[in-house]
C-alpha angles and dihedrals in degrees: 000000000000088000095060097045090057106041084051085058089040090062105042092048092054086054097054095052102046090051086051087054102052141083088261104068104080092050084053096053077045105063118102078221103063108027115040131183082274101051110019101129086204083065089043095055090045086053092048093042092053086043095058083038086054097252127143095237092193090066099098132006111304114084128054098161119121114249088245087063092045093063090046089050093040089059103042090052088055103038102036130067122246090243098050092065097074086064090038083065106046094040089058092043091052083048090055087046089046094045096057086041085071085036085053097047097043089047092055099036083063098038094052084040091052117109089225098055109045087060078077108107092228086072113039108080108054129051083197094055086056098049093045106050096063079056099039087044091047090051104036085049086044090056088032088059103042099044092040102133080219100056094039100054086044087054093042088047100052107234127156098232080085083074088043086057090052097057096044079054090054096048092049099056091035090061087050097062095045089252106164099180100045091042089060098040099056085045097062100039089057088046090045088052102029100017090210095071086074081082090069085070086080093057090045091043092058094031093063098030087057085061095057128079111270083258097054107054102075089048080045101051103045076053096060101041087051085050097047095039083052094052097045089053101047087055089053089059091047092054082045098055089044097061103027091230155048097261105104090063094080093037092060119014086021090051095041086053109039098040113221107153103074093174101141126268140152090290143079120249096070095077100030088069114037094057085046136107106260084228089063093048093102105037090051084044083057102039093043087045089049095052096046099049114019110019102082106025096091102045093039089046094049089046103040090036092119088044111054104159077060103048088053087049082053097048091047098056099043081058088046082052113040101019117129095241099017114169135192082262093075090038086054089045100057092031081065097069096055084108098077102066092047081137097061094057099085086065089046114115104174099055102110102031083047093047093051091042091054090042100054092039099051080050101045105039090068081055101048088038086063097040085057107045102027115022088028093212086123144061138215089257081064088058100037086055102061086044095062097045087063094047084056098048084054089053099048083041087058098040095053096054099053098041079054089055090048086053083047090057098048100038089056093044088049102036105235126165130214098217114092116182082346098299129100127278126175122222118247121190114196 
């Protein structure tokens, strides 16, 4: 097993160099699609190089990092060699990779172990079925996540959406092992930095509380909210204390939220409002906010409340979705876990049609990019087009996954069996 597992690192990690090495790299930092005004690592090196000159690098338009990013970057620019980066960023890519493999194992491991679902008849025959799938569903997300096209272009493009991963990573599998600190730690890190992670805390919140006595959660989650509260504070003292002001809050939480780089991206601000009334501006940036972070935390949370793993999958991909600068980093990222459901797929009803949608339109957006920029024989609307497509394709994606949970759910409670006159059937709920 071992083996396998390093000649799988062996060979994402070759393929990682070899594309940093090549001619290619620097188109690939280039794309709209892979670095945004967030995570673009050429924005990052011009904010490190005003803040040695003395410059505060968050007056203007260029810098959206936190301050507490600043000083690391800031250090690993100084201490580091050029050439050494390109490893910095695959090593902490393969970490990523390696991190929701022992998310992936401890997931599966509770859900086969789990009284409700071994009444599932896939599971009830064979001691050695049960043992297997934790391991199978380990490896296959652990391949999954180091030869996704996503991950790997937002590796080979150096953005820093690659550390972002790392502390979702970090979350996840903190959540796993009933961590409270680093739980909240990586999540407020990633609030401080994104402003939409802090919706994980409802998954982690129900996630470690689960694992108390029914006397002891209240007491639990009012810990963990006053631990987490405490943390985010104190980092923003510490960004505070960096940068000897106030001033990075509207560069980053104030920038995520009010929208004013419409460069294009994957999303769908940019051309909202562009093409929009300057008079409407406030009322679409609320409504857009308030889908994106409020909209759906009560109902998921009340439906996936006995899945967690699955209500944080759920709240990734909604930010992937609706954020203001999404990039195919945080698709990749969420695409990743899919793993772990491998036993909702056989409910699932959109994978075909989801899997060609995301295909042609990771294909055809460079295309229509080009037509539009270079040869001209094309318009934003061309662009806008094949963007929301794929936004479409993730929703449809989402929304599969959690009605087949739903399937999952009713099938087990009422004891119904997939087999029909010993052939497969699939479970439809109208």
């Amino acid at each position: 097993m071992s083996k396998q597992w390093l000649s799988n690192f062996i060979l994402a990690g070759t393929i990682r160099f070899l594309l940093m090495n090549s001619g290619y790299q620097k188109i690939i930092s280039d794309r709209v699609e892979v670095s945004t005004a967030l995570n673009s690592w050429k924005r990052v090196t011009e904010g490190v190089h005003l803040y040695n000159f003395g410059v505060d690098p968050y007056v203007g338009d260029l810098f959206h990092e936190t301050p507490i990013g600043l000083y690391i970057f800031d250090l690993i620019l100084q201490y580091l060699p050029q050439w050494t980066l390109f490893f910095l960023f695959i090593f902490t890519d393969l970490l990523t990779a390696l991190l929701l493999a022992f998310t992936a194992k401890q997931y599966a491991t509770e859900l086969v172990s789990s009284v409700s679902y071994l009444i599932n008849t896939d599971f009830r025959p064979a001691k050695r079925k049960k043992k297997s799938y934790p391991m199978k569903v380990q490896i296959v997300k652990m391949i999954l996540r180091v030869i996704n096209p996503y991950i790997i272009l937002s590796c080979v493009g150096q953005t820093t959406t690659v550390f972002t991963n790392l502390l979702y990573s970090i979350a996840l599998v903190s959540m796993t092992k009933y961590s409270i600190f680093w739980s909240c730690l990586s999540i407020s890190l990633l609030t401080l930095q994104g402003l939409y992670p802090i919706s994980l805390m409802v998954p982690a919140t129900i996630y470690i509380a689960r694992s108390k006595n029914i006397n002891q959660r209240r007491s639990t989650i009012f810990f963990i909210i006053v631990v987490f509260a405490s943390m985010l504070t104190t980092l923003c003292f510490v960004s505070h204390y960096i940068m000897g002001s106030w001033s990075f809050i509207w560069s980053t939480t104030g920038f995520i939220l009010t929208v004013p780089d419409l460069h294009p991206n994957i999303g769908l601000y940019w051309y909202f409002f562009t093409e929009m009334f300057e008079h409407f501006r406030w009322l679409f940036i609320a409504s857009f906010q308030i889908n994106v972070t409020l909209l759906y935390i009560v109902p998921l949370a009340l439906l996936l409340r006995h899945d967690t793993m699955l209500l944080a999958f759920s709240y990734l991909a909604i930010a992937a979705i609706f954020k203001s600068y999404p990039c195919i980093g945080d698709v990749g990222f969420y695409i990743s876990l899919l793993p772990l459901w491998k036993h909702l797929f056989q409910y699932t009803q959109q994978g075909f049609i989801v899997g060609c949608l995301m295909l042609f339109c990771t294909v055809f957006a460079p295309t229509v990019w080009y037509q539009w920029i270079y040869s001209r024989s094309a318009n934003a609307n061309f662009y806008f087009g094949v963007t929301l497509a794929f936004d479409i394709a993730q929703i449809c994606l989402l929304t599969d996954i959690v009605f087949s949970s739903v399937k999952h759910e009713f099938a087990i409670r009422h004891g119904i069996n997939k087999d029909v006159s010993e052939s497969m059937a699939k479970l439809l709920l109208e």
